[in-house]
Backbone as a ProteinNet text record, in pm:
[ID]
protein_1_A
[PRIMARY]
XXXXXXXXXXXXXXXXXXXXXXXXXXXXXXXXXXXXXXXXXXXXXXXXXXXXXXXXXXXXXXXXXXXXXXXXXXXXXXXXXXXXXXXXXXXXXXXXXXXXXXXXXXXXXXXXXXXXXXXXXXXXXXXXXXXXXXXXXXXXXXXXXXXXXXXXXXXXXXXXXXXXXXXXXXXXXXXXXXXXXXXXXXXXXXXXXXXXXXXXXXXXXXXXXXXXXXXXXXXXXXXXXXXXXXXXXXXXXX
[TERTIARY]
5824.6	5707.4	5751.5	5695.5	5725	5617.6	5645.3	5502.5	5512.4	5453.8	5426.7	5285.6	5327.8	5236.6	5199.5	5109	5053.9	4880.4	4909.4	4784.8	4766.8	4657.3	4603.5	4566.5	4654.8	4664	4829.4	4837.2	4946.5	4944.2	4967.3	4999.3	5110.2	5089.3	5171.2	5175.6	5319.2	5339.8	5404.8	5346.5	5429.7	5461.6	5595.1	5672.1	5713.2	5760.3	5749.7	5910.3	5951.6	5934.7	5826.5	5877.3	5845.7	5728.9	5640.8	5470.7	5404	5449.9	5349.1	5236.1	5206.3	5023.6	5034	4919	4941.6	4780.6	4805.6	4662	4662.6	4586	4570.3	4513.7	4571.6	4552.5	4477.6	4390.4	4315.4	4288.7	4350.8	4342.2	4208.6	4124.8	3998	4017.5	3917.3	3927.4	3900.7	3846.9	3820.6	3897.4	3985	4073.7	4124	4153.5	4197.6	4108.9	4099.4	4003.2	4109.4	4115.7	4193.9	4113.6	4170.5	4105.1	4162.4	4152.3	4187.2	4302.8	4316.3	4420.3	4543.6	4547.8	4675	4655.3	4770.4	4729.7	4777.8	4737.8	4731.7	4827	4961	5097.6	5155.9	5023.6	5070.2	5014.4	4918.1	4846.4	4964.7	5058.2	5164.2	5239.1	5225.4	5339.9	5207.4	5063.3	4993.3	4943.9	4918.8	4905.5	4999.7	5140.6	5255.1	5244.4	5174	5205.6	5093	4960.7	4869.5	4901.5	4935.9	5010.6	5059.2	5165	5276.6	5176.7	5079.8	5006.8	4936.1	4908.5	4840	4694	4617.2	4506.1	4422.4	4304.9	4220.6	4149.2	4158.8	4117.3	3995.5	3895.6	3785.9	3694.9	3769.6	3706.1	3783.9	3773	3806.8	3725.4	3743.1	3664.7	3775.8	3667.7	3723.2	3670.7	3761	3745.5	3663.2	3732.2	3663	3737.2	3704.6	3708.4	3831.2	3962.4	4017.1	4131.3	4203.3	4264.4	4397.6	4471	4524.1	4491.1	4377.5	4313.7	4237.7	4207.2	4070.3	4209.5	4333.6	4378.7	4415.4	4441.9	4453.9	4327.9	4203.6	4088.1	4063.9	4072.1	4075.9	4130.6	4300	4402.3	4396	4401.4	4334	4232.9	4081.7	3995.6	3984.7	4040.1	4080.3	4160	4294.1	4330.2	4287.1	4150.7	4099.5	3945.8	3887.7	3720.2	3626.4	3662.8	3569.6	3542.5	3662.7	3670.2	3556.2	3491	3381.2	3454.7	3360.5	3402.8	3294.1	3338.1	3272.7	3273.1	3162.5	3217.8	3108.3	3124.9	3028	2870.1	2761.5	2665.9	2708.2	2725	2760.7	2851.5	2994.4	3114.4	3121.3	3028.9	3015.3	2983.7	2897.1	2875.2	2994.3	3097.5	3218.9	3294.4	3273.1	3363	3307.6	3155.1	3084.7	3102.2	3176.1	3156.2	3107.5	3013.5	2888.8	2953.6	2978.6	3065.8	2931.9	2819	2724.5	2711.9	2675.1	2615.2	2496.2	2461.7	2331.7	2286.2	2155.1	2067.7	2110.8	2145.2	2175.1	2286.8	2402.1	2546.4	2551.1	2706	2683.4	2800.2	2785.6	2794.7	2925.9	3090.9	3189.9	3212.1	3327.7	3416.4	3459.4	3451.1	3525.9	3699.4	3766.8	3929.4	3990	4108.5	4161.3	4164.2	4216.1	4192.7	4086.5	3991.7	3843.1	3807.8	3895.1	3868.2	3781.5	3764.6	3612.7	3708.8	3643.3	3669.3	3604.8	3628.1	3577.7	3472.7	3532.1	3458.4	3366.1	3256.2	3113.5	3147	3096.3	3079.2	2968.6	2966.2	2912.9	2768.1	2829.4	2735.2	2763.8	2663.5	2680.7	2680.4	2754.5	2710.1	2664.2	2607.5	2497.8	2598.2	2613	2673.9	2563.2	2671.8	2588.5	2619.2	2645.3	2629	2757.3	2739.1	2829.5	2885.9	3032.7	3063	3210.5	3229.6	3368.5	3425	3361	3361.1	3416.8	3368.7	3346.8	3240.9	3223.9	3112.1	3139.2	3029.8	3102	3054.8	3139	3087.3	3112.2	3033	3006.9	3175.6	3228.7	3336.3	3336.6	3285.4	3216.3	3302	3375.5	3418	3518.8	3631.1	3754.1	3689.3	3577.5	3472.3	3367.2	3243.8	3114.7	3084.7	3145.3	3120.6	3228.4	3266.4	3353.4	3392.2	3396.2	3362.6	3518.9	3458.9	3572.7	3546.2	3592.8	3544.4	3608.1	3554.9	3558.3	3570.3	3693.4	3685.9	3673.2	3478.9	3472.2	3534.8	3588.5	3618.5	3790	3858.2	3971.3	4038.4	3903.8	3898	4000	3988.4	4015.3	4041.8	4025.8	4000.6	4067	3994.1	4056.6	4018.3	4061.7	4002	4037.4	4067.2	4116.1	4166.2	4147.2	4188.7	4093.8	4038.2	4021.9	4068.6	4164.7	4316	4443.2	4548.4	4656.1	4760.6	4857.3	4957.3	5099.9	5108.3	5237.7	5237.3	5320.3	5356.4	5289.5	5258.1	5165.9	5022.5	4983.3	4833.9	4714.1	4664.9	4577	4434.1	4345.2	4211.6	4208.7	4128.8	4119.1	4093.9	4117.2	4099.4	4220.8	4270.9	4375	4500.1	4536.7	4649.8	4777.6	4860.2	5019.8	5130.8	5191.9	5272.3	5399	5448.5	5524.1	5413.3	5371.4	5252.1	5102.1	5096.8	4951.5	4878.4	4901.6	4803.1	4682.8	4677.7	4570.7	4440.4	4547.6	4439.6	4371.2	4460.8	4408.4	4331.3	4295.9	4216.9	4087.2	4070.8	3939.8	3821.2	3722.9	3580.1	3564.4	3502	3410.1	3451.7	3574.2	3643.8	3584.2	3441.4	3351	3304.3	3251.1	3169.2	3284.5	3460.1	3553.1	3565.7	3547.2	3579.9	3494.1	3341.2	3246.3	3231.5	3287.3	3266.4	3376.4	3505.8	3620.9	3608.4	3494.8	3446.2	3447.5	3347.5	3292.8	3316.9	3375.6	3546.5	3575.5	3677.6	3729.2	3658.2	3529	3425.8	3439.4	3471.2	3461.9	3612.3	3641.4	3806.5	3872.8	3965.7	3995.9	4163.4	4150	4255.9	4402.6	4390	4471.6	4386	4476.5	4371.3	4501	4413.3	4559.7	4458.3	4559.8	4524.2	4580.7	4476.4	4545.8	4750.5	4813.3	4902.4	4973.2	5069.7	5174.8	5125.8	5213.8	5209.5	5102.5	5050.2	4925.7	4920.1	4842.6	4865.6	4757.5	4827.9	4753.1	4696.5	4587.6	4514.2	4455.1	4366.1	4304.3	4361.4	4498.1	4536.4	4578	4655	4701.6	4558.3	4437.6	4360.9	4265.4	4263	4164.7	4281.4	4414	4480.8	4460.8	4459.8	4444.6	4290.7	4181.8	4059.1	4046.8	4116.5	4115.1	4155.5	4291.3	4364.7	4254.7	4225	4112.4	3988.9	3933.6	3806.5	3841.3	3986	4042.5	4018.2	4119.4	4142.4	3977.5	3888.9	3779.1	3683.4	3712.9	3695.4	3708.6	3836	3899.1	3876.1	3846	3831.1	3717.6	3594.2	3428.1	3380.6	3505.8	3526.3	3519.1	3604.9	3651.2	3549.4
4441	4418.1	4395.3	4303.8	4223	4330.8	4380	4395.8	4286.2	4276.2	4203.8	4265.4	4333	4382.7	4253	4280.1	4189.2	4263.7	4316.7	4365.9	4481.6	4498.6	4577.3	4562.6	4456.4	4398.1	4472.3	4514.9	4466.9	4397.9	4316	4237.1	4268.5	4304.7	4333.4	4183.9	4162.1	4087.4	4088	4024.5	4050.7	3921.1	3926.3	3821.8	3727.7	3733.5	3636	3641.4	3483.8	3342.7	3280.8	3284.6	3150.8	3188	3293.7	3337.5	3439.1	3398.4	3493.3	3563.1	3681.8	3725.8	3823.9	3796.9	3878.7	3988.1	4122.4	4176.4	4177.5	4261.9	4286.6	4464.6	4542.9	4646	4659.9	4686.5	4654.6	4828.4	4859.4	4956.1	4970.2	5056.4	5110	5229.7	5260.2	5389.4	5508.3	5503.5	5612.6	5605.6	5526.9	5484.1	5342.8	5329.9	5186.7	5122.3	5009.9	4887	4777.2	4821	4676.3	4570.9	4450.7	4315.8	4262.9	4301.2	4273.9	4340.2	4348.1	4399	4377.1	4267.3	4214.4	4266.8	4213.7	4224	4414.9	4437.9	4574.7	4629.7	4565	4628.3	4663.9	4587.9	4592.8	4730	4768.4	4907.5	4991.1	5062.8	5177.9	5162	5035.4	4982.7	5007.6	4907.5	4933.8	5113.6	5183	5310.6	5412.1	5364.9	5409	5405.3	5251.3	5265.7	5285.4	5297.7	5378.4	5477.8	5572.5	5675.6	5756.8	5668.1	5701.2	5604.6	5583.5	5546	5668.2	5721.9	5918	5882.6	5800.9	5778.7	5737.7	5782.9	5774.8	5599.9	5590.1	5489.9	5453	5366	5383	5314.7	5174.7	5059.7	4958.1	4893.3	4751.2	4672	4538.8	4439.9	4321.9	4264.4	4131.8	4054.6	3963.4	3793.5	3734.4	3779.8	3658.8	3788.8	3711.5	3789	3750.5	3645	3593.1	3748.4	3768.1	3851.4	3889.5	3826.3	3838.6	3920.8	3930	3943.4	4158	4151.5	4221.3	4343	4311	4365.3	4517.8	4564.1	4658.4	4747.3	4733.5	4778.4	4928.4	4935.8	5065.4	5154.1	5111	5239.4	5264.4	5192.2	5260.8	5305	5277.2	5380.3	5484.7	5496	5631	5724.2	5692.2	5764.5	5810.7	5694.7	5710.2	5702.9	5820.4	5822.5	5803.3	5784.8	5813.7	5694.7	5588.5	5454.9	5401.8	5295.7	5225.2	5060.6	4994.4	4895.5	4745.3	4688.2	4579.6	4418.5	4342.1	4184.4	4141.7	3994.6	3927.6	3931.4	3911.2	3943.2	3838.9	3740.1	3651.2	3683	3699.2	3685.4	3883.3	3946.7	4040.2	4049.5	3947.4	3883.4	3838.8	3818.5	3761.8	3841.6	3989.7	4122.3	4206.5	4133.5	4190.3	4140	4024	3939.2	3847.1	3779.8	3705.1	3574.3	3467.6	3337.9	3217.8	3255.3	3180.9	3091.3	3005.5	2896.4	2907.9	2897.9	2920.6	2791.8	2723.6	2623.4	2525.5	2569.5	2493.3	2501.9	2524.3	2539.5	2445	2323.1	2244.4	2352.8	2248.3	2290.4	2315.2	2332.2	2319.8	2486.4	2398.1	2505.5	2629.5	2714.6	2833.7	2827	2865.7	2866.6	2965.3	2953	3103.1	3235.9	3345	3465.6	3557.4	3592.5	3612.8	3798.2	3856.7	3979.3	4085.3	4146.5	4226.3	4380.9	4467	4563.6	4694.7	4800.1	4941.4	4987.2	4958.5	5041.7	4936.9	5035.6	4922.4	4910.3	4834.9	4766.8	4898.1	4912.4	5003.6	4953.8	4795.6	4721.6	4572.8	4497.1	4340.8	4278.6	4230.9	4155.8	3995.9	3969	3837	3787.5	3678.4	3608	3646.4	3661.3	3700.5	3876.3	3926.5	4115.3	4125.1	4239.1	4317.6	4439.6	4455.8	4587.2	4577	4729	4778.5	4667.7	4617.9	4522.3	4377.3	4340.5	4187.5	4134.3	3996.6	3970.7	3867.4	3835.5	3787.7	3637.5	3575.5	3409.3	3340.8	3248.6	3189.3	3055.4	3123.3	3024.3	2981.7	2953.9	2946.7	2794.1	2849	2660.5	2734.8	2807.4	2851	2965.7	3011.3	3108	3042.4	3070.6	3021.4	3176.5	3248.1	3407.3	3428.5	3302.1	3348.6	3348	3479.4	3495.8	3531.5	3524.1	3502	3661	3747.3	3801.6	3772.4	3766.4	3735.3	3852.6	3905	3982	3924.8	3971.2	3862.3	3920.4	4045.5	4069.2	4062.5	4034.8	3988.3	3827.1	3763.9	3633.7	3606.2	3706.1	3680.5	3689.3	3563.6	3565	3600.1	3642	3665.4	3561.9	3494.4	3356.5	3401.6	3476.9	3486.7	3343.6	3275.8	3163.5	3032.1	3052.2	2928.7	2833.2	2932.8	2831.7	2878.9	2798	2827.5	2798.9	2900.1	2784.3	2793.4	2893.7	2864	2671	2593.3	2515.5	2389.9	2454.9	2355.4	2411	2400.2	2464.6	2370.1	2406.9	2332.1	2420.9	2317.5	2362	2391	2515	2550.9	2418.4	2389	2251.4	2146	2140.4	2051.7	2091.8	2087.6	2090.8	2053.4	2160.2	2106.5	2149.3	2009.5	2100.8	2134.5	2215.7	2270.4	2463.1	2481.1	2580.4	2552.3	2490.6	2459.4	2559.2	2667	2786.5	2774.5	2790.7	2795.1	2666	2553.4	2459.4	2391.2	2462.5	2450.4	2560.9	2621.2	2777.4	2747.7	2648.6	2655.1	2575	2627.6	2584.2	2499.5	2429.9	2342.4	2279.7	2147.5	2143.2	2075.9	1993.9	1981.1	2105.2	2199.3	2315	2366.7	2378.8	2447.3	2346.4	2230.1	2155.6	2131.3	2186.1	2199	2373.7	2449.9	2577.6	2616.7	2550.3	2565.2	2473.6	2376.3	2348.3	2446.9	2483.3	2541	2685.2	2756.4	2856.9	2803.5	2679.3	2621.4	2652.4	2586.4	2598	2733.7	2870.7	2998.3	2980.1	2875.2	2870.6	3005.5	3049.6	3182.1	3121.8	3282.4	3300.4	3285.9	3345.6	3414.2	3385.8	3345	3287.6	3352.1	3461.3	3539.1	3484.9	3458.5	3378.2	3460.5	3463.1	3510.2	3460.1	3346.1	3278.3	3244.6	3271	3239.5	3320.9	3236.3	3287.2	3265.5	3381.7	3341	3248	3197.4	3079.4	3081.4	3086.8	3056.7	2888	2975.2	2844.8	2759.9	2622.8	2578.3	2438.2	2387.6	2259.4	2228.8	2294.6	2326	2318.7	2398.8	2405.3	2286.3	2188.2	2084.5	1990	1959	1824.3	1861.9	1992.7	2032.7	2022.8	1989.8	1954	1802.9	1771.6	1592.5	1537.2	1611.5	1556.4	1591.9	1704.3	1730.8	1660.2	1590	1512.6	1352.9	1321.7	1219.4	1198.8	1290	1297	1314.7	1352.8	1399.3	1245.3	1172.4	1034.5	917	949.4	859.3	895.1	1041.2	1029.4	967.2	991.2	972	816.2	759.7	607.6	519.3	552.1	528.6	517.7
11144.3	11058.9	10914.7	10864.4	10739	10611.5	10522.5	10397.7	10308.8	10231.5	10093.7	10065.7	9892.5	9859.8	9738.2	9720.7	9596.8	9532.5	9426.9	9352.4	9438.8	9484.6	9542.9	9708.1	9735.9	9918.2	9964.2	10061.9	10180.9	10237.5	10312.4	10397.4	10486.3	10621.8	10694.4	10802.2	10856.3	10907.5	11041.5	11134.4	11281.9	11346.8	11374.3	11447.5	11293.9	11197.6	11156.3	11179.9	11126.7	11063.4	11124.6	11252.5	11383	11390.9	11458.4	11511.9	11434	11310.3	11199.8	11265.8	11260.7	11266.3	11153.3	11067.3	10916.8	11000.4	10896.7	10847.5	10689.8	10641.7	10518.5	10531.6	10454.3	10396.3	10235.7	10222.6	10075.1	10044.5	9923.7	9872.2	9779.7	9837.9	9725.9	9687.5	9583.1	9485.7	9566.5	9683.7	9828.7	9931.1	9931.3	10059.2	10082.9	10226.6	10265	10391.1	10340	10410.8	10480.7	10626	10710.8	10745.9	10725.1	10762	10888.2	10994.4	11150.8	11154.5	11288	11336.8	11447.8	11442.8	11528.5	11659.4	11729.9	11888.2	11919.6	12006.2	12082.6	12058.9	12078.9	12045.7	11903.3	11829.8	11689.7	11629.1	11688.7	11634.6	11601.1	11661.5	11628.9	11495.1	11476.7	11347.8	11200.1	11272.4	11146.3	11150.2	11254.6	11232.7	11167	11113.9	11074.9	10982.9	10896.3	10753.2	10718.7	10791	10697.2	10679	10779.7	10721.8	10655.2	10576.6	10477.5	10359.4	10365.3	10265.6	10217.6	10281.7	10294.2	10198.8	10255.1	10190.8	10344.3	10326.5	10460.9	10511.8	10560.7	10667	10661.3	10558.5	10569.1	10618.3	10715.8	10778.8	10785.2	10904.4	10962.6	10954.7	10885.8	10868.4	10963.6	11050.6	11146.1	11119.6	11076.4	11051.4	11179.4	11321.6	11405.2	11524.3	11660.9	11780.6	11853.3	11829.1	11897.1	11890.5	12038.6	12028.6	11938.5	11857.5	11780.9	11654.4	11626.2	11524.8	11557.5	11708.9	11737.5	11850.2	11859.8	11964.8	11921.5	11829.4	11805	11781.8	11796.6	11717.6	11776	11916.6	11969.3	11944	11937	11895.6	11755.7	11706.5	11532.6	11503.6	11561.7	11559.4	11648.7	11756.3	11843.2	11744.4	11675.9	11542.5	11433	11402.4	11276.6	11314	11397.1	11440.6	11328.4	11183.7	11101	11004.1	11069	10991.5	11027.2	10971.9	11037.7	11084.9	11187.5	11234.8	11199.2	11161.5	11085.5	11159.4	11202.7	11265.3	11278	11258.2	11218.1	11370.4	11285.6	11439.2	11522.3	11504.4	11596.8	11732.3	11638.6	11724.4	11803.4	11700.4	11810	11980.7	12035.4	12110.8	12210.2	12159.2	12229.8	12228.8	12155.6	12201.7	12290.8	12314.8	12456.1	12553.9	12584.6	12708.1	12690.5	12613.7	12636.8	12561	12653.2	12595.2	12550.8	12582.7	12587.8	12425.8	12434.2	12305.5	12232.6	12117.1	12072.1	12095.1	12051.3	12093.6	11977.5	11830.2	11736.9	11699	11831.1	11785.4	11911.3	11853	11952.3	12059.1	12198.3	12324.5	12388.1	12322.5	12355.8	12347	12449	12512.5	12406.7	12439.2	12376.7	12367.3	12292.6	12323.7	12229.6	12312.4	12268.2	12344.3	12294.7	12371	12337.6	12409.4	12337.6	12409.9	12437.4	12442.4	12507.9	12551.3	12499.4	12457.3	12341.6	12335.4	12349.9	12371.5	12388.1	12218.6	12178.2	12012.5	11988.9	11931.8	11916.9	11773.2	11730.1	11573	11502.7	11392.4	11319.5	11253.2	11214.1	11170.5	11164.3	11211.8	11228.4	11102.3	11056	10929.9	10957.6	10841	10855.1	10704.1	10665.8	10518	10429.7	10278.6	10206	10159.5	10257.1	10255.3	10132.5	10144.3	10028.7	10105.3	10080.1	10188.9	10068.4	10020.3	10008.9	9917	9831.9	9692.7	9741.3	9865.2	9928.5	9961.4	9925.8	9992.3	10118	10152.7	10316	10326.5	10368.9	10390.8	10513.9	10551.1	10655.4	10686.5	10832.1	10802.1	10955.6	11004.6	11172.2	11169.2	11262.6	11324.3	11418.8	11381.8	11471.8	11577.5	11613.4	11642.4	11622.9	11695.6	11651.8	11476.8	11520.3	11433.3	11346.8	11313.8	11219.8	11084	10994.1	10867.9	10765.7	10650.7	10516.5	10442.2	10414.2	10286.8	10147	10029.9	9933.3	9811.2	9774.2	9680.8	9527.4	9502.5	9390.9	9189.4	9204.8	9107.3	9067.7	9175.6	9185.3	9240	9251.2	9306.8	9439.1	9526.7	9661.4	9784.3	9874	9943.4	10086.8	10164	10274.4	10412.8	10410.4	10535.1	10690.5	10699.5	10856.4	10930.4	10991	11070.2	11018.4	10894.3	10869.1	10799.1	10784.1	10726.9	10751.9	10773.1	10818.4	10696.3	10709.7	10630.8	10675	10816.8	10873.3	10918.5	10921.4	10976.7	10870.9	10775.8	10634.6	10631.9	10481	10473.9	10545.7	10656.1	10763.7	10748	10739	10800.4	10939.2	11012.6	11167.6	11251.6	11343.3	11418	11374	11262.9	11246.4	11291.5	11418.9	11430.6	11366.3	11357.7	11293.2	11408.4	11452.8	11530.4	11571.6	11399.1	11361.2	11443.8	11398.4	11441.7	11502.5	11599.1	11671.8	11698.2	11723.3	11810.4	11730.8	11625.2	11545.6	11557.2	11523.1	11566.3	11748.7	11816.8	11942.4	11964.1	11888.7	11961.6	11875.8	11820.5	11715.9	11828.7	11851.3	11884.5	11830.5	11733.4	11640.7	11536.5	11507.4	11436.2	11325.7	11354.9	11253.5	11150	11210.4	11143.4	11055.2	11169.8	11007.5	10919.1	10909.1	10798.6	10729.1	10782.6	10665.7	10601.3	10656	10615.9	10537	10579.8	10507.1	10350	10316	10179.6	10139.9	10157.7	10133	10086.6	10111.5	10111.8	9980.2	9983.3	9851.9	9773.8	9744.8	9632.5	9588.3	9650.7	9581.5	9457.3	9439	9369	9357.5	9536.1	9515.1	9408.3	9348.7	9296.8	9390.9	9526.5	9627.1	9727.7	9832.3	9976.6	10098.8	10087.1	10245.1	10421.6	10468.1	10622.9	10684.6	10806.8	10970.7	11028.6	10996.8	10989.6	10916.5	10866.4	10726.4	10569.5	10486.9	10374.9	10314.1	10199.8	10082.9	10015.7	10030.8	9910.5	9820.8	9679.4	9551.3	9529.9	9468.3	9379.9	9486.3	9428.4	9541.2	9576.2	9532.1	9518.2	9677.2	9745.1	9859.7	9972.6	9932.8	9972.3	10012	9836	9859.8	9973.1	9938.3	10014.1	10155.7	10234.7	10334.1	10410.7	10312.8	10341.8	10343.4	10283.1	10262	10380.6	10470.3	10549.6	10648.3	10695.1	10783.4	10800.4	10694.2	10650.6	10725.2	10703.1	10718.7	10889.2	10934.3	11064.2	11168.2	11117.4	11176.1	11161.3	11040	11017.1	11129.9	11138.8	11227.2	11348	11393.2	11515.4	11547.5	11459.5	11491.6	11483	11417.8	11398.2	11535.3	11626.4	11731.3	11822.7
[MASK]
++++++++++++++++++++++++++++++++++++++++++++++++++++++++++++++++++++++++++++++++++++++++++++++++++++++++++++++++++++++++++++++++++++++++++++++++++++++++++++++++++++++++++++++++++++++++++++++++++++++++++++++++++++++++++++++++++++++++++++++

């Protein structure tokens, strides 16, 4: 396991060079706030360094439901009964079983590894909310439920899989394939390239992803929307 601390984030890292899976550890004035949790095997390593952090555990916030992200969620709240568990209302749905489509979401396939887990959610969030000095934004394309939080007094962001930047900074659905997993596991490659604007528009300071390194500023961000805009062009051209 890799750290990089920066400000008031960890970032823990598993498998890297080659199969990056990051979380984030966010230090508050009451404790610590995780932003997913890597796959199942990864729990012992992140339960280690909360730890030796000796500050209490005060909630998991999940980007989205794909198992990479959701696999550890049990064994860290079996350790930590008092943390709360946080995911979007949507993609809660897909940690129940329920693969089904809404009526105004179009009709494709689900992909990826989609889970179901034991621990219920504490509370569904809807975009918009405020939790633990983030607010939450709509980033639905790699998931039909899948969300950003936004730390707005430090300008940033946390995207989970709606951007990549192992293998080059990619919008979800754009495959690179130096690192594909990401863009083959995305649902709706229209909706991330309109939600992932949309993201940009918050001009984070710091943009930490499910996949590779953080990347500052939004320059990286816009050429990676351009190329995506492009490619989604050309396909609809055809």
């Amino acid at each position: 396991m890799k750290v990089t601390r920066i400000d008031h984030v960890h970032q823990l890292t598993f498998y890297a060079p080659l199969l990056p899976i990051n979380v984030q550890l966010i230090e508050r004035e009451l404790g610590l706030v995780l932003i997913d949790t890597g796959l199942s095997r990864n729990a012992d390593a992140i339960l280690a360094y909360i730890e030796a952090q000796e500050r209490p555990l005060l909630a998991i916030l999940l980007t989205h439901a794909h198992g990479d992200h959701v696999g550890g969620v049990d064994a860290i709240l079996k350790a930590h009964p008092h943390a709360e568990l946080y995911v979007s209302r949507r993609d809660a749905r897909l940690l129940e079983g329920d693969k089904t489509t809404d009526p105004d979401e179009r009709p494709l396939k689900l992909k990826g590894s989609l889970p179901t887990i034991h621990s219920l959610p504490d509370k569904r969030l809807d975009p918009g909310e405020r939790l633990f000095g983030f607010r939450v934004y709509q980033a639905a394309g790699h998931t039909p439920g899948s969300i950003a939080y936004f730390d707005e007094a430090s300008r940033i962001l946390f995207a989970g899989d709606a951007f990549q930047s192992q293998g080059g900074v990619a919008v979800a659905g754009d495959v690179r394939p130096i690192f594909p997993l990401p863009g083959l596991a995305t649902w709706d490659k229209t909706a991330a390239v309109e939600n992932a604007e949309k993201l940009i528009d918050l001009a984070p300071r710091l943009t930490f992803v499910g996949h590779g390194r953080m990347i500052e500023g939004t320059h990286r961000l816009y050429r990676a929307l351009k190329r995506a805009k492009r490619k989604r062009s050309r396909l609809f051209s055809r």
